[in-house]
C-alpha positions in Angstrom: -62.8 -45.9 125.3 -62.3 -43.8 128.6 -58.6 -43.5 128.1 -58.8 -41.9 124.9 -60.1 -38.9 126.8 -57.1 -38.7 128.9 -54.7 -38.2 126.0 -56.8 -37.1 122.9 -56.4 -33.1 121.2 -53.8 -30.6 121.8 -55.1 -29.7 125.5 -53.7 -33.4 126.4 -49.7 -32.6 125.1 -48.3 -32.4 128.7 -50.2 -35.9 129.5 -48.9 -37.8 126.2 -45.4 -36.6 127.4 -45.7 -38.2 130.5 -46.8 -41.7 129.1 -44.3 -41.0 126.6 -40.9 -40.6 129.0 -42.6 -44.1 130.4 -42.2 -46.2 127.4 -45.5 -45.7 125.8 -45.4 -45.3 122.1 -47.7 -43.0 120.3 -49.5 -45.4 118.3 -50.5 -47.3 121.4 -51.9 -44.3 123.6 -55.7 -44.2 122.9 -56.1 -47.2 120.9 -55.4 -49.6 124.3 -57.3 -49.2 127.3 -55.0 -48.0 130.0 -55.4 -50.9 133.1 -54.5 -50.0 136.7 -52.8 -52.5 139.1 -53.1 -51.5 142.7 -50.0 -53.3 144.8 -49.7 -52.8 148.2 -46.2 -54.6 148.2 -44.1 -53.7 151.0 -41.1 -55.2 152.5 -41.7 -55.3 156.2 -45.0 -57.0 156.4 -44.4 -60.6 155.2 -47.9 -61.2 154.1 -47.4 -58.2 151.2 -44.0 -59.8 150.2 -45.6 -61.9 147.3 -47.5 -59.0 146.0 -45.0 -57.8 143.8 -45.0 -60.9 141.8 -48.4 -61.1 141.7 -48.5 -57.4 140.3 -45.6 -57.8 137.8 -48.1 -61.3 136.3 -51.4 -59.6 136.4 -49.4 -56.4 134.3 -48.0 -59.3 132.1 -51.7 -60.3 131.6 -53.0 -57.1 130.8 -50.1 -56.3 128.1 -51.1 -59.8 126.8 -54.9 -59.2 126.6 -54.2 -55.3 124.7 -54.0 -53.1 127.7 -51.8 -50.9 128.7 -50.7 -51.7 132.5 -49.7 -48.9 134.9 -49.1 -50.0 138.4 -49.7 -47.2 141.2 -49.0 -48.4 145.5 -51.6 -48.7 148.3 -51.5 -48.8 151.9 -50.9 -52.0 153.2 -53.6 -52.1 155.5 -51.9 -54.1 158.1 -48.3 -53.8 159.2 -47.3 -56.7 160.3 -46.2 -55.6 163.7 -48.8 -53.9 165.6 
């Protein structure tokens, strides 16, 4: 599994702290695939609004289905007022 790489051996201390101040337990880092969720929530463009509930179920999904969900933002690539 990719992720493993990112966190396995004593090089990889400073990026098991990281997940660790998150939340993360030791046990689950490189035994669950580690799942991005782009969001490009934002709240001036009323078209993102929704976004963040869609991102908070798709992370809900991915903890269900074994992975471990790390949501990062986007550009919204309109702005709603231009």
């Amino acid at each position: 599994m990719k992720s493993t790489k990112v966190y396995s051996g004593p090089d990889r201390v400073e990026a098991r702290s990281l997940m660790y101040a998150t939340g993360q337990l030791p046990e689950m880092l490189g035994k669950r695939p580690l799942v991005g969720v782009v969001n490009s929530f934002n709240e001036i463009v009323p078209g993102h609004f929704h976004l963040r509930t869609i991102a908070d179920a798709v992370k809900q999904g991915v903890a269900m289905g074994g992975g471990i969900p790390v949501e990062f933002p986007a550009i919204a690539l309109c702005d709603g007022i231009t």
